[in-house]
C-alpha positions as CSV (number, residue, x, y, z in Angstrom):
1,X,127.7,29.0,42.3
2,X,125.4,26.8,41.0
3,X,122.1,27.7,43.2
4,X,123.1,31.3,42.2
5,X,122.5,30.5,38.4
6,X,119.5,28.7,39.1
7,X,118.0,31.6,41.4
8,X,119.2,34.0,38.6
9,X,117.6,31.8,36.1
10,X,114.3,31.9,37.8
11,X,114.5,35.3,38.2
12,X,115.2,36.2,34.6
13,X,112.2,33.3,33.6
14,X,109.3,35.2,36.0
15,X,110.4,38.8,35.1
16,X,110.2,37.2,31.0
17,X,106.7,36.2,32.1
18,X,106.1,39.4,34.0
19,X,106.6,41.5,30.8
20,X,104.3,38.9,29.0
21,X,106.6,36.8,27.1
22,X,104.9,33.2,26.2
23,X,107.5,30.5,27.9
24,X,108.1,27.5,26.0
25,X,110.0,24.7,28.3
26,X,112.1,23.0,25.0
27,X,113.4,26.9,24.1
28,X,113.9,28.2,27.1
29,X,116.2,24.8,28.1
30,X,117.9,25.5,24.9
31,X,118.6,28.9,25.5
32,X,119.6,28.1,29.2
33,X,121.7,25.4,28.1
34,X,120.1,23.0,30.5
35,X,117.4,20.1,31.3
36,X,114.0,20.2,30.4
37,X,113.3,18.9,34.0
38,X,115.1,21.6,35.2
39,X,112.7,24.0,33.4
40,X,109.8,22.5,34.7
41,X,111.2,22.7,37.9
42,X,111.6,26.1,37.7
43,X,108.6,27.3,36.2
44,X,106.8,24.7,39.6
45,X,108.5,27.1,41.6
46,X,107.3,30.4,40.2
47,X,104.0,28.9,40.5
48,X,104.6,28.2,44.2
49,X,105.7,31.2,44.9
50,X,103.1,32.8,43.2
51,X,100.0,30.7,45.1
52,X,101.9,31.1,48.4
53,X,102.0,34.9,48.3
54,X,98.5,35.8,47.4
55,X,98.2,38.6,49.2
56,X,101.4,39.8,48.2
57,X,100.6,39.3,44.3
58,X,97.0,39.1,44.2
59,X,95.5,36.5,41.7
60,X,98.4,35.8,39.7
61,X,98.7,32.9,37.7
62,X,101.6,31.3,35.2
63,X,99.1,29.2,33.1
64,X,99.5,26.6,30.7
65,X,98.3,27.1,26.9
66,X,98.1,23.4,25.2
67,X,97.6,25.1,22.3
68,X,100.7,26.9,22.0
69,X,102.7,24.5,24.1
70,X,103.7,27.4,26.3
71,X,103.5,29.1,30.2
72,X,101.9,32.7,30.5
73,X,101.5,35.3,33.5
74,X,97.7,35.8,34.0
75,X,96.8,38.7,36.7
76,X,93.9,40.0,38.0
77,X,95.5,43.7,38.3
78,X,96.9,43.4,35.1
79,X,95.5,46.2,32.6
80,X,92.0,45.1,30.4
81,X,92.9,45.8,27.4
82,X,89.3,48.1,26.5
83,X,90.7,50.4,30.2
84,X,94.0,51.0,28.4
85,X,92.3,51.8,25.5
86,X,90.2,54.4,26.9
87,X,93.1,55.8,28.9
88,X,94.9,56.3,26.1
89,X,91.9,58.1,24.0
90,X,92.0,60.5,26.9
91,X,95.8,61.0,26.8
92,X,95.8,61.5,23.2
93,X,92.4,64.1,23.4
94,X,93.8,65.7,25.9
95,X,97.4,66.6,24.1
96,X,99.1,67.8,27.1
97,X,101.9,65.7,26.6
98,X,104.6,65.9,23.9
99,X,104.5,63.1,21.1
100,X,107.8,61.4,22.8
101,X,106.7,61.3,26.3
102,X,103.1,59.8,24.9
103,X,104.2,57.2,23.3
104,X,106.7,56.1,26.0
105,X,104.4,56.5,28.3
106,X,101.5,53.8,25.9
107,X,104.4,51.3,25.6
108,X,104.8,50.8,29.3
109,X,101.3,51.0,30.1
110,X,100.9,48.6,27.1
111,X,103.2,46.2,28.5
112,X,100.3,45.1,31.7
113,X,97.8,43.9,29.2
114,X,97.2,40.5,28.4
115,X,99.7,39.2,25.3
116,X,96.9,38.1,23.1
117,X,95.0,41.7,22.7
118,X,98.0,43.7,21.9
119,X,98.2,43.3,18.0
120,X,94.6,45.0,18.1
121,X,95.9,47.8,20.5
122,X,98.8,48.4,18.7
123,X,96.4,49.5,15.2
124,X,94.5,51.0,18.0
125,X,97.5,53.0,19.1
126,X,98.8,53.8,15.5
127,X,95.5,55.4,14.3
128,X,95.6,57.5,17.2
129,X,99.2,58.6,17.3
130,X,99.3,59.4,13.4
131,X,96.6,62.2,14.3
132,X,98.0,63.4,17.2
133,X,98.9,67.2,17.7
134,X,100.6,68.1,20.8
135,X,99.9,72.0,22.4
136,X,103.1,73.5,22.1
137,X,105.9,73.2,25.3
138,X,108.6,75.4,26.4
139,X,109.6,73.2,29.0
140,X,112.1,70.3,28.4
141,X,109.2,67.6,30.0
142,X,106.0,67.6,31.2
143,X,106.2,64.6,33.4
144,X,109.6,65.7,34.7
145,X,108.3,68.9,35.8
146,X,104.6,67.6,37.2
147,X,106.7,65.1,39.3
148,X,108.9,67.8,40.8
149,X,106.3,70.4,41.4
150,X,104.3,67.5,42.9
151,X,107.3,67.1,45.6
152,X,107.2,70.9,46.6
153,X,103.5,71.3,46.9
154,X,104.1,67.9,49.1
155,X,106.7,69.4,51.4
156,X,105.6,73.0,50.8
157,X,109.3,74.1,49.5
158,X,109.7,77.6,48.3
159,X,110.2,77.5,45.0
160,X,111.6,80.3,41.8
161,X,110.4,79.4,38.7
162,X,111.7,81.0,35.2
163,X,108.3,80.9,32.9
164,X,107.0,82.4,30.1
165,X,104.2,84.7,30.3
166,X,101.6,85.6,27.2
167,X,103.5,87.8,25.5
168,X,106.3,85.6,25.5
169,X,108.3,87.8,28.1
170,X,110.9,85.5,30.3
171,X,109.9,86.0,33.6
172,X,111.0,85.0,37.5
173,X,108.4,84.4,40.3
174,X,109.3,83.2,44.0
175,X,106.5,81.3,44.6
176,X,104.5,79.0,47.4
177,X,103.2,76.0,45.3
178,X,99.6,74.9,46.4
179,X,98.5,72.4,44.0
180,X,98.2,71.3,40.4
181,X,94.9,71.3,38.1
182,X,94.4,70.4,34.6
183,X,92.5,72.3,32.4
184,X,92.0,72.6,28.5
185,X,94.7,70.8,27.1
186,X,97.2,71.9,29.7
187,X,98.6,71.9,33.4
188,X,98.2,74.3,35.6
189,X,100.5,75.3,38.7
190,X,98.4,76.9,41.2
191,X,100.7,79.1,44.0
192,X,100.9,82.3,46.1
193,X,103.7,84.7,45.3
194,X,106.4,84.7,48.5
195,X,104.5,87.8,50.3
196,X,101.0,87.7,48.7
197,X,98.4,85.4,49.8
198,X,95.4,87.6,48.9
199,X,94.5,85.3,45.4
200,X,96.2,82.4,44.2
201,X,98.1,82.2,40.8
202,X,98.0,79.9,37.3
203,X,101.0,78.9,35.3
204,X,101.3,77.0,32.5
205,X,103.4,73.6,33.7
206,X,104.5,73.4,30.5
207,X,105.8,77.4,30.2
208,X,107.8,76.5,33.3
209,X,111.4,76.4,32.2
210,X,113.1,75.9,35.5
211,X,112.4,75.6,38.9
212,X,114.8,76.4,41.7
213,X,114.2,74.5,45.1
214,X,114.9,76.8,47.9
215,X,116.0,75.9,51.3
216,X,113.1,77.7,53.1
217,X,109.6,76.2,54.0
218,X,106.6,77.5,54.1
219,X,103.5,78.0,55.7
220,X,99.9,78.9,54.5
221,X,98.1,81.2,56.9
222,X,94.5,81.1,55.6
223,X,92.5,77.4,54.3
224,X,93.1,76.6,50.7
225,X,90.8,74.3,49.2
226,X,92.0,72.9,46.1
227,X,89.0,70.2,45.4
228,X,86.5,73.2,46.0
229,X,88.7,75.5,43.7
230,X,88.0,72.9,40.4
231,X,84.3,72.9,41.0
232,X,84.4,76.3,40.8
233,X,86.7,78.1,38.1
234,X,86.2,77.7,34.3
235,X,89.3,77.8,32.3
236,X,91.5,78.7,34.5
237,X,90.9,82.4,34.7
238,X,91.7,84.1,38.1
239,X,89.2,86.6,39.4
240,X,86.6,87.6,42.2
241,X,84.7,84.9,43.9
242,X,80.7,84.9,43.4
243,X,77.0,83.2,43.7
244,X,75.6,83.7,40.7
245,X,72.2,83.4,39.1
246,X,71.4,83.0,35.0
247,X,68.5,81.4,33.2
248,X,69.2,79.0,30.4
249,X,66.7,77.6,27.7
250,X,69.0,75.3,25.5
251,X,68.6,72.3,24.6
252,X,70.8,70.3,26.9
253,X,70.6,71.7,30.7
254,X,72.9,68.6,31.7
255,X,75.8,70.2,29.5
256,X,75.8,73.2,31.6
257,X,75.7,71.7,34.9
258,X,78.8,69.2,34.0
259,X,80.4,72.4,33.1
260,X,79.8,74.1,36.3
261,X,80.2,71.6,39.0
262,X,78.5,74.3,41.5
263,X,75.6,74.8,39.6
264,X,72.3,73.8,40.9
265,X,68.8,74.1,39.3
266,X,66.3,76.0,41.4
267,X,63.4,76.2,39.7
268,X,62.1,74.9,36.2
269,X,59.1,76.7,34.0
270,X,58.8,74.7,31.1
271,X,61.8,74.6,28.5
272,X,63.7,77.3,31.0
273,X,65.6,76.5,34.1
274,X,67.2,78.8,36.8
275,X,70.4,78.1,38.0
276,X,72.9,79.2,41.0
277,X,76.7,78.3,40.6
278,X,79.5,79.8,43.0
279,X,82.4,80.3,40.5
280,X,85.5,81.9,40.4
281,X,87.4,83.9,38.3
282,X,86.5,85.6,34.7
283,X,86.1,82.4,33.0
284,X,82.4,82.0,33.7
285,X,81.9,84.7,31.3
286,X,83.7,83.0,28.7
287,X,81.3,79.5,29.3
288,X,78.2,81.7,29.5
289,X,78.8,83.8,26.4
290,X,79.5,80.9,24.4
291,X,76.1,79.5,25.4
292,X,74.8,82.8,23.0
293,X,70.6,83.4,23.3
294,X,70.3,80.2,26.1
295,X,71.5,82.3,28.7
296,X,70.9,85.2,30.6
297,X,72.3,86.6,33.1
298,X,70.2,87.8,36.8
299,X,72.6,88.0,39.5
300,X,74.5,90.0,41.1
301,X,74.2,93.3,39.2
302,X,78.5,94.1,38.7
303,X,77.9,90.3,36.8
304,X,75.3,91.5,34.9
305,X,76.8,94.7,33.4
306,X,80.3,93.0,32.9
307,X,78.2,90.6,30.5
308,X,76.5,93.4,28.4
309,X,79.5,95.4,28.2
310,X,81.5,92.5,26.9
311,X,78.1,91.9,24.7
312,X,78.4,95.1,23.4
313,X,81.8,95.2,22.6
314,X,81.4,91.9,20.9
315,X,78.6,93.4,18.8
316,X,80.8,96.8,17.8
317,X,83.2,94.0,16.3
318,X,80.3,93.6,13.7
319,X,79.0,97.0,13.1
């Protein structure tokens, strides 16, 4: 009985250190009701444990502050506190996740950074949550349905979703997940319908109300390459696949090519470069009509006149 209260005890001290408590000896014998020596015994055998189990642990340390008069967990894998402040920038610009499942999601993350920095973190935090905007969600949880969608694409499950279209119609689609993509503030579900594999299609994670696991597996006939799909499609547009050539003469070249992972200068005559991309899908013509008088257009011709009719039409808005 007693070896089972001090194991607990030791337990309860490391997993207090683990969430970055600061460990005085004198409180925590208080609170335990027992020696001091006892303490110190315990807290030598955390340390044991810890320098006997590198490669278990890593470079983990319970350090001794004579400042403070008190023991703290020091790791190497822990979370610096400037990488959890740029992951949470991103989370918050990106606004894919509800306000609830954001700041759960910060307070865990929070909870592997060193003790000291988290005061400054937490303004940090505040002044970014106060402003924060979340895209609007049908679905009950984001995470909840990432995670399961992640397990279907994983063991390629036939799936029927219920998900809202556009127009706000309720839908059902029997579906063969292929993989997930982010793009513009929101998840994407990438899948074939259950007897179509001619062109894969987008939903909204977050307009996914249910999902329904079937029992049935299935397989892909033809080679789907999701890492080559996201170099390719802009905003998440379906449509043909194509080489295309444009020349653009604004100021910042590099914009476009982070844009267009494809894209590849191949020639340069002074101020204006030519550039190739493969891209999919109508989306291009969204990114390269927002680029106004820097672009134009060359190749191939069907391109070409899909951009001046959509020119046109734009300029018929105004006159």
């Amino acid at each position: 009985m007693v070896n089972n209260q001090k194991k607990n005890r030791v337990l309860d001290i490391f997993y207090r250190a683990f969430k970055g408590e600061e460990l005085s000896v004198s409180n925590l014998a208080s609170e335990y009701e027992v020696s001091t020596k006892s303490i110190t015994r315990d807290i030598n055998e955390i340390k044991n444990f810890l320098a006997d189990n590198r490669d278990v642990v890593g470079n983990s340390e319970l350090l001794y502050s004579y400042q403070s008069k008190t023991y703290s967990l020091k790791f190497d894998h822990f979370l610096v506190s400037k990488e959890l402040v740029a992951i949470v920038k991103i989370l918050v610009g990106c606004r894919a996740l509800s306000k609830e499942e954001l700041l759960e999601l910060i307070a865990k993350l929070k909870n592997l950074t060193d003790l000291q920095d988290r005061k400054l973190l937490e303004q940090v935090i505040r002044n970014e949550m106060y402003h924060y905007h979340e895209v609007h969600h049908d679905c009950k949880s984001v995470i909840d349905n990432l995670w399961q969608l992640s397990r279907v694409i994983a063991q390629k499950i036939l799936i029927t979703i219920t998900y809202y279209k556009q127009d706000r119609s309720e839908v059902e689609r029997k579906l063969k997940p292929l993989a997930l993509l982010f793009s513009e503030n929101y998840f994407y579900l990438l899948a074939y319908e259950e007897e179509k594999e001619e062109i894969a299609k987008y939903f909204r994670v977050d307009r996914i109300t249910r999902v329904v696991e079937h029992r049935k597996h299935f397989v892909i006939e033809k080679h789907f390459d999701e890492g080559e799909l996201k170099q390719e499609i802009q905003y998440m547009y379906p449509g043909v696949y194509r080489k295309i050539k444009f020349e653009f003469t604004g100021p910042s070249i590099q914009a476009v090519l982070d844009r267009i992972p494809t894209a590849k200068i191949i020639e340069k005559e002074g101020n204006k470069y030519l550039v190739e991309a493969r891209v999919y899908g109508r989306g291009i013509n969204m990114f390269l009509l927002s680029q106004g008088k820097w672009v134009k257009v060359l190749e191939p011709v069907d391109f070409v006149q899909e951009m001046k009719e959509e020119i046109k039409e734009l300029y018929d808005l105004y006159y």
